[in-house]
C-alpha atoms as an extended CHARMM CRD file, in Angstrom:
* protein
*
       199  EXT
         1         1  UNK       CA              0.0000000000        0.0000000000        0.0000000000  PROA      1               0.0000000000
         2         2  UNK       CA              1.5050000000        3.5410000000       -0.9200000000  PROA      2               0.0000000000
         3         3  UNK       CA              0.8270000000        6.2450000000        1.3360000000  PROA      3               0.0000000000
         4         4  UNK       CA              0.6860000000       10.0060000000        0.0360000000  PROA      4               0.0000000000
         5         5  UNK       CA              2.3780000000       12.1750000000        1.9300000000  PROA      5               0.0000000000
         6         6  UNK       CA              0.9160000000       14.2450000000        4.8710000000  PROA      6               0.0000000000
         7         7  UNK       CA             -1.5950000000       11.6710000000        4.8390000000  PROA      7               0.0000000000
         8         8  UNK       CA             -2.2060000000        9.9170000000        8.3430000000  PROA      8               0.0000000000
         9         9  UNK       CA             -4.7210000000        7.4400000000        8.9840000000  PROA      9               0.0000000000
        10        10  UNK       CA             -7.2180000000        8.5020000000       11.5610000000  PROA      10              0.0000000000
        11        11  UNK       CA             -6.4590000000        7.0860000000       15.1780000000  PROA      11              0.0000000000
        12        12  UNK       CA             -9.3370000000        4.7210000000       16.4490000000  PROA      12              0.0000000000
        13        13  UNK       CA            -11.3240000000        6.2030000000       19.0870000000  PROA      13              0.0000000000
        14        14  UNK       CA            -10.4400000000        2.9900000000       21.2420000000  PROA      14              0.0000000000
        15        15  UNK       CA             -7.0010000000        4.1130000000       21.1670000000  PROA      15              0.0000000000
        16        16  UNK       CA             -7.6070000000        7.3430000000       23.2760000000  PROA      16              0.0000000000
        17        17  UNK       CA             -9.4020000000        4.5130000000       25.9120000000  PROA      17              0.0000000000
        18        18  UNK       CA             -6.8380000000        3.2550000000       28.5990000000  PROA      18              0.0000000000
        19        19  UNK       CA             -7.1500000000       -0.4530000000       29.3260000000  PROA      19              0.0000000000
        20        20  UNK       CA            -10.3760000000       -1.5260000000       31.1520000000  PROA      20              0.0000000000
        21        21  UNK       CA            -11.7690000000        1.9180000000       31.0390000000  PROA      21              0.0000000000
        22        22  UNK       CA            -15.3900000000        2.2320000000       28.6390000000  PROA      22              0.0000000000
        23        23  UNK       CA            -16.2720000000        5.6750000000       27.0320000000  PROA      23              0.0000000000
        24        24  UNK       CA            -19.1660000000        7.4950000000       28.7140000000  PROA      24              0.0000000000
        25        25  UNK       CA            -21.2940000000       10.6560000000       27.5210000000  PROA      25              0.0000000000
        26        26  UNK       CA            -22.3600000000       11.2170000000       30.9870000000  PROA      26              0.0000000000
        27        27  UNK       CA            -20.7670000000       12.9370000000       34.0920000000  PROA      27              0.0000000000
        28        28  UNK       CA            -20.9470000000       10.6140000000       36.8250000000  PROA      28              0.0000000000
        29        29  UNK       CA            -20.5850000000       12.0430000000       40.4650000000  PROA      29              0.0000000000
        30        30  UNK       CA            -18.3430000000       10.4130000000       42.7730000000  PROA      30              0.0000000000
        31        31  UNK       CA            -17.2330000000       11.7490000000       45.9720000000  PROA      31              0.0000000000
        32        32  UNK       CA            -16.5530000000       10.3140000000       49.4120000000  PROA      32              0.0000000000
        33        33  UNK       CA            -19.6550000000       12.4280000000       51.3130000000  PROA      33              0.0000000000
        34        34  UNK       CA            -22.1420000000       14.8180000000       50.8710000000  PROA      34              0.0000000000
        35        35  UNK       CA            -21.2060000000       17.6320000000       48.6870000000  PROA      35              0.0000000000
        36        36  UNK       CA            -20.1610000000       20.9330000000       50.6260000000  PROA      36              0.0000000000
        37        37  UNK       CA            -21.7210000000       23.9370000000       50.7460000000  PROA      37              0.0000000000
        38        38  UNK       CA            -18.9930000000       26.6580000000       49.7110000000  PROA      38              0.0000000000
        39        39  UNK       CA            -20.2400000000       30.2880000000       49.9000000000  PROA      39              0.0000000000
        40        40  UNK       CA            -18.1300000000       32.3720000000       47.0560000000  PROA      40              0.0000000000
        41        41  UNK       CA            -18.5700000000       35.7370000000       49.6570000000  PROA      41              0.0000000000
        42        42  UNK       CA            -16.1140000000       33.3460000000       51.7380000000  PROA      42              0.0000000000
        43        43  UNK       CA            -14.3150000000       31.1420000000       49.2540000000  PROA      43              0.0000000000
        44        44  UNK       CA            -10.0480000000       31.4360000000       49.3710000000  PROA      44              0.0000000000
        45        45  UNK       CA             -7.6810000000       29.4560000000       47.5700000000  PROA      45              0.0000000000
        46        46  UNK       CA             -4.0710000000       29.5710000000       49.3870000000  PROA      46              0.0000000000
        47        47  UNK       CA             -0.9790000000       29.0000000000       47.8860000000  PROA      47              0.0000000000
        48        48  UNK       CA              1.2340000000       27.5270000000       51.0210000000  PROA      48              0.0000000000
        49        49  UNK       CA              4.1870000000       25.6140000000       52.0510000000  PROA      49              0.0000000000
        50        50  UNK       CA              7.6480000000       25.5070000000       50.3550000000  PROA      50              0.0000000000
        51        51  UNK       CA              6.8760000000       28.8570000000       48.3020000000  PROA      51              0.0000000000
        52        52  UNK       CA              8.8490000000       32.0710000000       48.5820000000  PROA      52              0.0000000000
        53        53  UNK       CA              5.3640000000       33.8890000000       48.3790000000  PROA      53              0.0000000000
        54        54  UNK       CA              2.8870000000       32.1970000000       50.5210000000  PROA      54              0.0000000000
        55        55  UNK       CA             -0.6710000000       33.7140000000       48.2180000000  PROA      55              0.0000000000
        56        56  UNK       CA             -4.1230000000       33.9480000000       48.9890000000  PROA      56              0.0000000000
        57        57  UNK       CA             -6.9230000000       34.8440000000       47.1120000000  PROA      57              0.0000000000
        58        58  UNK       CA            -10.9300000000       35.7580000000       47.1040000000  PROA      58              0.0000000000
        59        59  UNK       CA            -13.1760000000       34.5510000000       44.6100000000  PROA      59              0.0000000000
        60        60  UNK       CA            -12.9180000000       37.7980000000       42.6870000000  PROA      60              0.0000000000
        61        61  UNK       CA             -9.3190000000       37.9460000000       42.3800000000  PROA      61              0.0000000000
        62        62  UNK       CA             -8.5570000000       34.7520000000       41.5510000000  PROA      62              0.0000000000
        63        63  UNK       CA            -10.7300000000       34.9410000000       38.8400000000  PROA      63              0.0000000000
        64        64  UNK       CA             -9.2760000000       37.9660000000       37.9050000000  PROA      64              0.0000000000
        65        65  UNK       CA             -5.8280000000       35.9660000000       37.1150000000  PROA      65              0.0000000000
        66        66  UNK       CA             -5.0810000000       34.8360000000       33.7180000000  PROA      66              0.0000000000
        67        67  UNK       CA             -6.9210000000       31.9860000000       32.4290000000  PROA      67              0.0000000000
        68        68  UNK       CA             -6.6440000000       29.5570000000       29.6330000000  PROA      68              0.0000000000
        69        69  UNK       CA             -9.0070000000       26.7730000000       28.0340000000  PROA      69              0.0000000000
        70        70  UNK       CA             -7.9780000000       23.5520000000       27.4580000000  PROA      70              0.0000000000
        71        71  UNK       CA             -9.7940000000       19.9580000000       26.1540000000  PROA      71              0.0000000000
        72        72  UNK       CA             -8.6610000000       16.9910000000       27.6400000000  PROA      72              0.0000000000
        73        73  UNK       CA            -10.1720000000       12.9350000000       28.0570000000  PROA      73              0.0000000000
        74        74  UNK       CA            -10.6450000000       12.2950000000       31.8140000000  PROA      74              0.0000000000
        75        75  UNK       CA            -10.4050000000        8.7500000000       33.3850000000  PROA      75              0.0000000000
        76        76  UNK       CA            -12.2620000000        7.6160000000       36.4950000000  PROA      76              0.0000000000
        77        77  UNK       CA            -10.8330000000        4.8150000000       38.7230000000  PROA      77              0.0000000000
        78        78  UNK       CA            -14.3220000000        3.3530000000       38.2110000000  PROA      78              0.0000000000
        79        79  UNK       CA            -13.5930000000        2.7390000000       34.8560000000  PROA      79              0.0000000000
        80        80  UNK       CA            -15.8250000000        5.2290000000       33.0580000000  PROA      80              0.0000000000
        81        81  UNK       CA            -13.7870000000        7.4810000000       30.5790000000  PROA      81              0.0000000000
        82        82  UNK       CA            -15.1730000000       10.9160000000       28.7390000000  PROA      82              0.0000000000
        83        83  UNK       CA            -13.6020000000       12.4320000000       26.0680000000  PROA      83              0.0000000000
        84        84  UNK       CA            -12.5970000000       15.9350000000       24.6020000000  PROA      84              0.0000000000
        85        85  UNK       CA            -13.9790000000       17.9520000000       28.1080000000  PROA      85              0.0000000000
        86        86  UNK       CA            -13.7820000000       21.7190000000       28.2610000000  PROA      86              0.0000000000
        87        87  UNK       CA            -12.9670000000       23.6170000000       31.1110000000  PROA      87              0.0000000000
        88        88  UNK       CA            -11.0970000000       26.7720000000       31.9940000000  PROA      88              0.0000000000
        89        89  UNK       CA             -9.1210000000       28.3450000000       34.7900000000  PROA      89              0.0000000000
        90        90  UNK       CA             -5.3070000000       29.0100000000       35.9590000000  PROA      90              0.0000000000
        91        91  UNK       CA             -2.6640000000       26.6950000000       35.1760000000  PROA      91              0.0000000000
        92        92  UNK       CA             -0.5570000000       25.6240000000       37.6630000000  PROA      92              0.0000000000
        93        93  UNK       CA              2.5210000000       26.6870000000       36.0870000000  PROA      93              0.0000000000
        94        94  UNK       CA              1.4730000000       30.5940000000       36.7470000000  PROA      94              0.0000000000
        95        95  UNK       CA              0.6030000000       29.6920000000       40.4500000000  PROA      95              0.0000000000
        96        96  UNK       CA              3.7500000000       28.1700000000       40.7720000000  PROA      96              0.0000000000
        97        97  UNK       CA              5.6170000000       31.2360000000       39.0210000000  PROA      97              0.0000000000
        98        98  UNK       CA              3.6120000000       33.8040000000       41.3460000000  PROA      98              0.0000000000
        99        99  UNK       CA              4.5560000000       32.4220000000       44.8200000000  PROA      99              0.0000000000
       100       100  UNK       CA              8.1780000000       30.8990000000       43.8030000000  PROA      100             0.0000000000
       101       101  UNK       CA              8.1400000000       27.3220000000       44.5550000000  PROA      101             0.0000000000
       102       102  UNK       CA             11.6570000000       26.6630000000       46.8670000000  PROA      102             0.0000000000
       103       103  UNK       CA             13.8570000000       23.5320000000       44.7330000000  PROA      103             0.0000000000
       104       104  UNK       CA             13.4480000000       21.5760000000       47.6200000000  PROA      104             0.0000000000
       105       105  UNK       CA              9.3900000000       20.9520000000       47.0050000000  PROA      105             0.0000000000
       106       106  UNK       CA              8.8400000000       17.7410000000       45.6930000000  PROA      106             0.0000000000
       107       107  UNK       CA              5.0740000000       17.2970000000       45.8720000000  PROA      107             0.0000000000
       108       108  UNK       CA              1.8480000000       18.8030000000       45.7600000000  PROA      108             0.0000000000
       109       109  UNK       CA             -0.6940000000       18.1940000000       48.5800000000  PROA      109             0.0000000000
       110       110  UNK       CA             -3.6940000000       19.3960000000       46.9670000000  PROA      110             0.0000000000
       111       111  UNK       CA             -6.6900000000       20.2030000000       50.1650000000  PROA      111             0.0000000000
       112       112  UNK       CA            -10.5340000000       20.7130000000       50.0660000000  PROA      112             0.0000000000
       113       113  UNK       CA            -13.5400000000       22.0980000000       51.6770000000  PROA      113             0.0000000000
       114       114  UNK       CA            -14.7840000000       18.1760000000       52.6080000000  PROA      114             0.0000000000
       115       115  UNK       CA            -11.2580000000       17.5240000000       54.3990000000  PROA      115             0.0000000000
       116       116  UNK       CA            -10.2780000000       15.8170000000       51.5880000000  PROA      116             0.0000000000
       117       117  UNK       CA             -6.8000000000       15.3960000000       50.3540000000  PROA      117             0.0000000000
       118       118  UNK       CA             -4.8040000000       13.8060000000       47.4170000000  PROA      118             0.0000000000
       119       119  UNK       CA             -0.4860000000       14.2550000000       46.6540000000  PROA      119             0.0000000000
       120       120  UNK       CA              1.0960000000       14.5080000000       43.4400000000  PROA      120             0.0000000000
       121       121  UNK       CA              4.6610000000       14.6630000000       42.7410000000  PROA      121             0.0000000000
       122       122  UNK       CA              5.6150000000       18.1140000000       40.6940000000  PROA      122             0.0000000000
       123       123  UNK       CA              6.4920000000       16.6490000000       37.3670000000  PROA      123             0.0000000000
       124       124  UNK       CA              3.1240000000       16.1730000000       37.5990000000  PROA      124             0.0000000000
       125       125  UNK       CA              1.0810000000       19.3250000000       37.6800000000  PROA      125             0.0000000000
       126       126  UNK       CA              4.0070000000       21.5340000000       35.2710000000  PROA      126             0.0000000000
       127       127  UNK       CA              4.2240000000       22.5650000000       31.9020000000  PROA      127             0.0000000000
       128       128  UNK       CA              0.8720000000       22.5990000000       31.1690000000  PROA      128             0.0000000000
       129       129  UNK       CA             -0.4350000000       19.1730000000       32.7850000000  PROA      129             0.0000000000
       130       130  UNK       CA             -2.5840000000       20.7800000000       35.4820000000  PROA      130             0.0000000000
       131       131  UNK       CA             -4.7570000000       23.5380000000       36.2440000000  PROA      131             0.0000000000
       132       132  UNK       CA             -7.5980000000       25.0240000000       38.8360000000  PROA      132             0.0000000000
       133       133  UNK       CA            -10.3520000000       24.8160000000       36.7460000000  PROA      133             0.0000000000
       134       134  UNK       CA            -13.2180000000       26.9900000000       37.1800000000  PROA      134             0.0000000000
       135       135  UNK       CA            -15.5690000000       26.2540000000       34.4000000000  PROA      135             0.0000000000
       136       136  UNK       CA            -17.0860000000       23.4620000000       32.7180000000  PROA      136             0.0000000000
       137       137  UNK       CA            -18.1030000000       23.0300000000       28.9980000000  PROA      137             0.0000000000
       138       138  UNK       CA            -18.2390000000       26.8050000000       29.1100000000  PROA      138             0.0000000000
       139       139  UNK       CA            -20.1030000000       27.0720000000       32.1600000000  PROA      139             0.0000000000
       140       140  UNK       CA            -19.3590000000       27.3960000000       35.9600000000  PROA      140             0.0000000000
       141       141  UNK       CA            -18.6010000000       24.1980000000       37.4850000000  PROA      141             0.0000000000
       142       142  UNK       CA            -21.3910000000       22.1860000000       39.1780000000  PROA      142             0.0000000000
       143       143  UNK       CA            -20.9540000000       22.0270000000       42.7840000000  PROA      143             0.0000000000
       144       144  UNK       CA            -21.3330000000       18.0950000000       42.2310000000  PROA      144             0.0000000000
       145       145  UNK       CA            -18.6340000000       18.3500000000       40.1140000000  PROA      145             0.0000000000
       146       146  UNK       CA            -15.8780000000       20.1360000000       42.2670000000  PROA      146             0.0000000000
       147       147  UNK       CA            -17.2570000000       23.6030000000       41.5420000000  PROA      147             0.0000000000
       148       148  UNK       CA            -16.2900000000       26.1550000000       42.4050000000  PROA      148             0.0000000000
       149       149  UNK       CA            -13.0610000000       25.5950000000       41.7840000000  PROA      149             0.0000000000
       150       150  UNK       CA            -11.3990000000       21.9280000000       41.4240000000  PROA      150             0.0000000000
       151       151  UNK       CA             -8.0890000000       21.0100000000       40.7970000000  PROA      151             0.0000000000
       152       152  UNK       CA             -7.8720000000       19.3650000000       37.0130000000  PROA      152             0.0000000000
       153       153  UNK       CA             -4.4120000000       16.8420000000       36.4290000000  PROA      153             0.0000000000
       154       154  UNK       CA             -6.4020000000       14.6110000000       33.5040000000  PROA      154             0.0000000000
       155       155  UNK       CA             -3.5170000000       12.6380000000       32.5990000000  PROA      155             0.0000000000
       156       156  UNK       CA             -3.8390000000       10.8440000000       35.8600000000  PROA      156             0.0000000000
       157       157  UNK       CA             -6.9680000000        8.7770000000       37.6030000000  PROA      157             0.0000000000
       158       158  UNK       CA             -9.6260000000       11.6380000000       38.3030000000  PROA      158             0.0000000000
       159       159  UNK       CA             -9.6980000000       11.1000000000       41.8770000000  PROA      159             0.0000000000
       160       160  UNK       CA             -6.2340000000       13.0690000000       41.7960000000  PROA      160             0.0000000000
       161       161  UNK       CA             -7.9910000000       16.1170000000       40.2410000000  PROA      161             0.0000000000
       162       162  UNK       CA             -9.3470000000       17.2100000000       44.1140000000  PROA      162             0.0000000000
       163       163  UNK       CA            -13.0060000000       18.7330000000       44.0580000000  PROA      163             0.0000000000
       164       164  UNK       CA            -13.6540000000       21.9280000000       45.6700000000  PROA      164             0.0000000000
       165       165  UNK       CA            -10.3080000000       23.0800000000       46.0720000000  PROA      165             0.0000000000
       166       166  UNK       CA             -9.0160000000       25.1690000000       48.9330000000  PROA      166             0.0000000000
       167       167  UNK       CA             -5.1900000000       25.3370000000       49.6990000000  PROA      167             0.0000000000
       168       168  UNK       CA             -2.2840000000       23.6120000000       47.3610000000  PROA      168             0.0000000000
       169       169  UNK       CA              0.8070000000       22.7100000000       49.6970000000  PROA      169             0.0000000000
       170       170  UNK       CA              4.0720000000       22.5270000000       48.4910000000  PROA      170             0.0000000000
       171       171  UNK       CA              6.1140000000       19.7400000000       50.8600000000  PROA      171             0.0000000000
       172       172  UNK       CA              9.4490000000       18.1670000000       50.5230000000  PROA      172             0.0000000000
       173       173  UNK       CA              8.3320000000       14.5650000000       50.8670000000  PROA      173             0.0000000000
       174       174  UNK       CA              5.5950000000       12.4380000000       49.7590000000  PROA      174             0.0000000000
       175       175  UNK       CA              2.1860000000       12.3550000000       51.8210000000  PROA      175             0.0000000000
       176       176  UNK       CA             -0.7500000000       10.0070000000       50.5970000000  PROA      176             0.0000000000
       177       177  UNK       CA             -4.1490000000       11.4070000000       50.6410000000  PROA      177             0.0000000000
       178       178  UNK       CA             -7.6380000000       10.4570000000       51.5870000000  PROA      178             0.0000000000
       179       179  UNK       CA             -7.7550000000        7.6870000000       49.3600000000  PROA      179             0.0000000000
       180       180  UNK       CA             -4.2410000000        6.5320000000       49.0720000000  PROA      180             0.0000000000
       181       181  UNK       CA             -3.8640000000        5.5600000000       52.7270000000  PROA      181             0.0000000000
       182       182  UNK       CA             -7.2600000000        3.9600000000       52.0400000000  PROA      182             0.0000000000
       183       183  UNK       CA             -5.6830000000        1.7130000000       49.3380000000  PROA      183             0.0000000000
       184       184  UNK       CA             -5.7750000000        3.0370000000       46.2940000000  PROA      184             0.0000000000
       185       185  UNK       CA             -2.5570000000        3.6650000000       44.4760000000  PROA      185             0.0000000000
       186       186  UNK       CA             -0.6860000000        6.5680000000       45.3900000000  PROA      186             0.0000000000
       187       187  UNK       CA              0.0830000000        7.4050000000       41.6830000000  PROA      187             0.0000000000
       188       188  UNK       CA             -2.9310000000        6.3660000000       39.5940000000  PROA      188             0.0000000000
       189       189  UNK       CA             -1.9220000000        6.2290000000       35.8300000000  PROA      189             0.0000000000
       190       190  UNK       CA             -4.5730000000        5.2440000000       34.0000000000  PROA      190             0.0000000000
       191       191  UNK       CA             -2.5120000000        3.8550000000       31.0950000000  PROA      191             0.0000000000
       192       192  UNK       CA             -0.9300000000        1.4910000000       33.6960000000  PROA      192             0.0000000000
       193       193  UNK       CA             -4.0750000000        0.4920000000       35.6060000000  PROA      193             0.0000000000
       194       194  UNK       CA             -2.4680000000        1.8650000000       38.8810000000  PROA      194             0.0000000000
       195       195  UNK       CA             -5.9170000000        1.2470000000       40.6950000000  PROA      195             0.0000000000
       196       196  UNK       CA             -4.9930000000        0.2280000000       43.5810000000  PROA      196             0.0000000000
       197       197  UNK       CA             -1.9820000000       -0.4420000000       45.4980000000  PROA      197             0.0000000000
       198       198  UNK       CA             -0.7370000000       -3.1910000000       44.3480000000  PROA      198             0.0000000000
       199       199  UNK       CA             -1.5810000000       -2.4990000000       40.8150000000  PROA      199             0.0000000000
């Protein structure tokens, strides 16, 4: 078979599945409890730990910041998998730039308004791989959903992407979160099937 040039065949949509995952239109909700009630007049994300700048901001002026869209696939420990999601809101590489994050940080400890709390190592939320999202498909996010604010890293399992985002700690050692000490895997690549611990 000859191929013209600049021609590519077109990827099969299975290919943008990761192994045991299915492709769903819907938006399930999962969380561990009842969904908070987070009054915007009150609402304050902090910037805190190993940062030259510790930052906090209202509602107003963090949406004030610069923002950028972006369209990624998410994928749910549960198996469910949606595809080309919209959402907008501050990457994490212009948080990181604004309070100065010391060399020694080596993880993220991302916190929310349930008490909940997941870790990610910093490779992981750079250039361009994470953001706090505050819209949606082009709306604001559904308080179901992590709104107002949730973290967003959708190259890992979604339960990594923390709902209803408060504070982001920088720390100089790993610290499992809500559900890794509860047996999931502490790193949760989809691609690899990192469920659960042993995975």
């Amino acid at each position: 078979m000859i191929i013209s040039k600049g021609f590519q065949p077109k990827r099969a949509r299975n290919d943008r599945l990761p192994p045991g995952q299915y492709e769903t239109r819907d938006f399930p909700v999962l969380s561990l409890g009842p969904t908070p009630e987070v009054d915007l007049s009150t609402w304050k994300l902090e910037v805190r730990g190993l940062v030259e700048k510790p930052c906090a901001w209202s509602w107003q002026e963090f949406n004030d910041l610069p923002q950028e869209n972006i369209v990624r696939d998410i994928h749910c420990v549960t198996k469910w998998s949606k595809f080309d999601t919209r959402w907008r809101g501050v990457s994490l590489d212009y948080l990181m730039e604004v309070v100065g994050v010391s060399p020694e940080a080596t993880h993220l400890i991302a916190h929310s308004y349930d008490g909940y709390t997941t870790n990610l190592p910093l490779e992981d939320v750079v250039s361009g791989k994470a953001m706090v999202a505050l819209t949606y498909d082009d709306a604001p996010i559904a308080a179901e959903h992590g709104g107002p604010a949730r973290l967003l890293v959708p190259h890992l399992y979604f339960w990594k992407s923390a709902k209803w985002v408060k504070a982001l700690e920088f720390v100089d050692a790993d610290e499992p979160g809500f559900w890794e000490v509860r047996g999931y895997h502490n790193y949760g690549d989809p691609w690899k099937e990192q469920r659960y611990t042993n995975d």
